[in-house]
Backbone bond lengths (Angstrom), bond angles and torsions (degrees), N, CA, C in turn:
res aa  C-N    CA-C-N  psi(-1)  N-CA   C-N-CA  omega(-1)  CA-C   N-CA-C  phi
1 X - - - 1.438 - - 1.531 110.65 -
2 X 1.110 121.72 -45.34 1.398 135.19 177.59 1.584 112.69 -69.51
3 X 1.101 107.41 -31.44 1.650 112.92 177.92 1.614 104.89 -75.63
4 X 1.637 109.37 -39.59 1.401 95.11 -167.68 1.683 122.97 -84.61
5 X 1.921 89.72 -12.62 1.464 81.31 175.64 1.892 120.79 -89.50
6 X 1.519 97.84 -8.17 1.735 126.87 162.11 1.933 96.42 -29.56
7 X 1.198 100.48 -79.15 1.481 129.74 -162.54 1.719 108.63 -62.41
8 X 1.424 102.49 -41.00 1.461 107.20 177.86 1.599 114.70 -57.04
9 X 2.121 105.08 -39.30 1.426 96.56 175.51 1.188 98.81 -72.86
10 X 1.425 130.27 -46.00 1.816 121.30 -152.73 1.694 102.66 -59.46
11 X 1.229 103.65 -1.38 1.962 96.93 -164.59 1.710 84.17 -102.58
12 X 1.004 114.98 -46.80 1.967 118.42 -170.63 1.347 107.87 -66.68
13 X 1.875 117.39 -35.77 1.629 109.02 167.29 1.181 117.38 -71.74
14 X 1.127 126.88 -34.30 1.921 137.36 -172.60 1.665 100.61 -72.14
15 X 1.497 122.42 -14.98 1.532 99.62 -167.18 1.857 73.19 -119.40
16 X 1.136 143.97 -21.73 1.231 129.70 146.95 1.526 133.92 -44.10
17 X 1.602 109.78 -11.83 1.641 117.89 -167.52 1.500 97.80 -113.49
18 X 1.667 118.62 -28.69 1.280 128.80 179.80 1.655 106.80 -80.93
19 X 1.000 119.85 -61.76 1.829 116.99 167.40 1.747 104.44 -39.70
20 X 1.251 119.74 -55.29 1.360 113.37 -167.07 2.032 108.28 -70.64
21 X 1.637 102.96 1.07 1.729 98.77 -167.25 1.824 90.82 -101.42
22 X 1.397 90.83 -31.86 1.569 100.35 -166.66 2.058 88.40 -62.25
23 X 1.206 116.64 -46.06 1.570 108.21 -167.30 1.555 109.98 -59.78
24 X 1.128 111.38 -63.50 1.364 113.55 148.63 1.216 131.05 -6.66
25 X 1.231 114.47 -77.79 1.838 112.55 -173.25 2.028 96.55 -63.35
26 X 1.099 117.64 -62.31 1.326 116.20 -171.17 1.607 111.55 -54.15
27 X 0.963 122.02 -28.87 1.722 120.67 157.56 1.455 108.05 -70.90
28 X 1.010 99.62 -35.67 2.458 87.90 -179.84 1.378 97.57 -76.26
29 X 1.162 124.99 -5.64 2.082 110.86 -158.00 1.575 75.65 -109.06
30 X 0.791 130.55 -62.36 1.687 123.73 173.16 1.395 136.54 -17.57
31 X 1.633 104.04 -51.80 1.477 124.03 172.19 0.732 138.53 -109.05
32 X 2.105 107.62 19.50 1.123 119.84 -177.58 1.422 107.75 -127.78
33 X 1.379 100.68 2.96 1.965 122.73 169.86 1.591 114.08 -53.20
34 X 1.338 120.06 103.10 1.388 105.93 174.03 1.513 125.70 -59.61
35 X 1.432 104.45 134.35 1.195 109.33 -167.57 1.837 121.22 -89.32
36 X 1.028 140.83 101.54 1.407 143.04 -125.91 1.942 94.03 -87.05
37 X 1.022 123.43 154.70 1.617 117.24 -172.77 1.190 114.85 -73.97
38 X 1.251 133.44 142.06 1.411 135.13 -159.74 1.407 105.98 -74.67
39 X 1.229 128.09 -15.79 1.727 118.40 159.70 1.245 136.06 -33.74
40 X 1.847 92.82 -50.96 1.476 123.29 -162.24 1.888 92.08 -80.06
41 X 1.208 141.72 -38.82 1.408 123.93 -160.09 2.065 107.00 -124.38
42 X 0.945 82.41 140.71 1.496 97.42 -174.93 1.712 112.84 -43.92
43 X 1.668 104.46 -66.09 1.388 117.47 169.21 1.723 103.62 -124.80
44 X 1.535 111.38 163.39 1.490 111.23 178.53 1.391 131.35 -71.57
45 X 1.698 115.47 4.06 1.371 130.97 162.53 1.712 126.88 -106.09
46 X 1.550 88.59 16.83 1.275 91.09 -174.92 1.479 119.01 -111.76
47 X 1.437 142.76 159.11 0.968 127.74 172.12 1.678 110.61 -93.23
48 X 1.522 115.71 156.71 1.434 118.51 169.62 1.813 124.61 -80.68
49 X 1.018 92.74 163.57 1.747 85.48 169.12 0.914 142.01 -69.86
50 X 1.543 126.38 49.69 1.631 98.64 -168.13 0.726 153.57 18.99
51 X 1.642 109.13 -86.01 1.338 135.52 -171.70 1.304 119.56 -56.36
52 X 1.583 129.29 -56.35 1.033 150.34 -179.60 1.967 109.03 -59.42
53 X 1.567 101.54 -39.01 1.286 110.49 176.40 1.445 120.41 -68.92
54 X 1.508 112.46 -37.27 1.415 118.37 -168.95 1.638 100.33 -94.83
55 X 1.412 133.71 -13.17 1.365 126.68 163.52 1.453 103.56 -79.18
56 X 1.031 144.31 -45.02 1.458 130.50 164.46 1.599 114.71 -46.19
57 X 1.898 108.75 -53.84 1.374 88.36 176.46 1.540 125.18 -64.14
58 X 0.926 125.79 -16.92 1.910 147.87 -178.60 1.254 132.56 -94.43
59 X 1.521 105.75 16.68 1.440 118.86 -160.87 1.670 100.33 -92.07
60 X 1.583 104.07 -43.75 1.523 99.71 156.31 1.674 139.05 -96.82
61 X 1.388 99.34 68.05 1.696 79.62 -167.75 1.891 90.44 -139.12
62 X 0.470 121.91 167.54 1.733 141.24 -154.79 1.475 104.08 -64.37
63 X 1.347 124.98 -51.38 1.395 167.38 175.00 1.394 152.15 -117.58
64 X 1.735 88.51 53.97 1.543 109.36 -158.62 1.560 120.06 -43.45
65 X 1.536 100.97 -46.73 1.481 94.49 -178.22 1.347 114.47 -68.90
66 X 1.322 130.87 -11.75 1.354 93.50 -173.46 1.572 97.47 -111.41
67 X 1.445 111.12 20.74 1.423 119.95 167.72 1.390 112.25 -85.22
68 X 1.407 95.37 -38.59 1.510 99.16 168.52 1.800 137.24 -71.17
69 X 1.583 93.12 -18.95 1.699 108.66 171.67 1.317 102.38 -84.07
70 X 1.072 134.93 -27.09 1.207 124.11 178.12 1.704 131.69 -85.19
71 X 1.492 92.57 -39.01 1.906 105.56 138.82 1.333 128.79 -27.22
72 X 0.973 92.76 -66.23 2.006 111.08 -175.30 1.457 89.42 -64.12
73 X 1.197 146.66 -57.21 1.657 110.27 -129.49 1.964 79.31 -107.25
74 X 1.554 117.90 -2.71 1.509 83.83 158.52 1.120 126.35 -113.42
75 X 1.794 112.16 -6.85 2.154 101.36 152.89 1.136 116.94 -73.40
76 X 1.489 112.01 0.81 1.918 94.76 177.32 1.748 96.13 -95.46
77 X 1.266 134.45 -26.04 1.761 145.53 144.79 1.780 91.40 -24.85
78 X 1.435 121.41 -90.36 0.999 139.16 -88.40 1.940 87.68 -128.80
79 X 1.472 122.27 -39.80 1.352 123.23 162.15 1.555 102.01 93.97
80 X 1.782 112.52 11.74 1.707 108.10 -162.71 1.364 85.13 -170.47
81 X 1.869 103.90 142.22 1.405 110.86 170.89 1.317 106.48 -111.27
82 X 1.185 162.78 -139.86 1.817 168.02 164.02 1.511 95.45 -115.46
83 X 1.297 130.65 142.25 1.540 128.31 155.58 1.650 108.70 -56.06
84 X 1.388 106.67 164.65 1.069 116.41 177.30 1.816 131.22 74.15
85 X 1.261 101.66 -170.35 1.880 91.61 -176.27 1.428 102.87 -97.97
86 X 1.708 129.93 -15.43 1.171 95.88 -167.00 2.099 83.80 -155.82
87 X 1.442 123.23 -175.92 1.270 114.49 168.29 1.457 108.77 62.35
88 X 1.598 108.78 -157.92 1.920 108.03 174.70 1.412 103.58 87.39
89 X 1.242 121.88 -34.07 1.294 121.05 -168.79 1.580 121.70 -8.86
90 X 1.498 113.99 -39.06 1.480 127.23 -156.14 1.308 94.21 -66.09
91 X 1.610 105.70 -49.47 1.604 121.79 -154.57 1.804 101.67 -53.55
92 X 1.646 136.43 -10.50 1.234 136.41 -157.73 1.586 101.63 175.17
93 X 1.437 104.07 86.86 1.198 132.81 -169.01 1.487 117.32 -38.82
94 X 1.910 91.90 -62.52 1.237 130.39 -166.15 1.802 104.23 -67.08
95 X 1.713 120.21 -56.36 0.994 96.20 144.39 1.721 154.01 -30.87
96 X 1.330 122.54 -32.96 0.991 116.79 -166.92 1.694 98.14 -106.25
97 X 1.080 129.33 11.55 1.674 137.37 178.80 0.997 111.66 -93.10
98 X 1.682 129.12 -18.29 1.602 137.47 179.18 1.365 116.73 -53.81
99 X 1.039 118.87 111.08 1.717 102.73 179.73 1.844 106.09 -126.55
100 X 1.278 103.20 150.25 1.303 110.69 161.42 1.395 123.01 -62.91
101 X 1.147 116.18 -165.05 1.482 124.55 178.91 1.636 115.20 -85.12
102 X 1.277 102.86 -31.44 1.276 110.34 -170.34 1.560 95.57 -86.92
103 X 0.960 134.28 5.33 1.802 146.90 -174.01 1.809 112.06 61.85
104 X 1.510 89.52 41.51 1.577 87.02 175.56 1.511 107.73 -123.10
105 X 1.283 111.32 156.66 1.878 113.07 -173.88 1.217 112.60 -52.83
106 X 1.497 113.16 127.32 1.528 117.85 -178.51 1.718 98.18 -80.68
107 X 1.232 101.33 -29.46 1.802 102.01 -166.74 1.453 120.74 -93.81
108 X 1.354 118.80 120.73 1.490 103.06 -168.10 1.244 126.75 -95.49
């Protein structure tokens, strides 16, 4: 009798310590979301265009398309492209932190 009501609290504190870890992590992933520069998005719940963003950024570069595949999969990462065709880095942090394997910028 004593054992089972032992276990009943240890099971009601443990899913009391797990609800309170689960709140936790989803509040740190929240406020630790890079926030993309207010140029790049219409309103702050919205997402930007990609597409439209990374052909402007790619309009001058040797090898658009694959300037442009590589665009896309890190503003659709990243929620922000840099102004301009090349550099900017500052303007979108998170963009410019992408690295390949070889430790060179995946994002151009």
């Amino acid at each position: 009798m004593a054992v089972s009501k032992l276990l009943s609290a240890l099971l009601l504190l443990s899913l009391l310590v797990l609800a309170h870890l689960a709140q936790a992590i989803q509040t740190a992933s929240s406020s630790n979301s890079p926030s993309p520069p207010a140029g790049n998005l219409g309103s702050p719940g919205s997402k930007i265009d990609c597409g439209s963003a990374c052909v402007a950024r790619c309009r001058r570069s040797k090898r658009p398309r694959l300037c442009q595949r590589s665009c896309h999969s890190c503003c659709s990462r990243c929620d922000c492209v840099p102004p301009g065709t090349s550099g900017n880095y500052d303007a979108c942090p998170c963009y410019a932190s992408i690295i390949t394997r070889g430790n060179k910028r995946k994002c151009p």
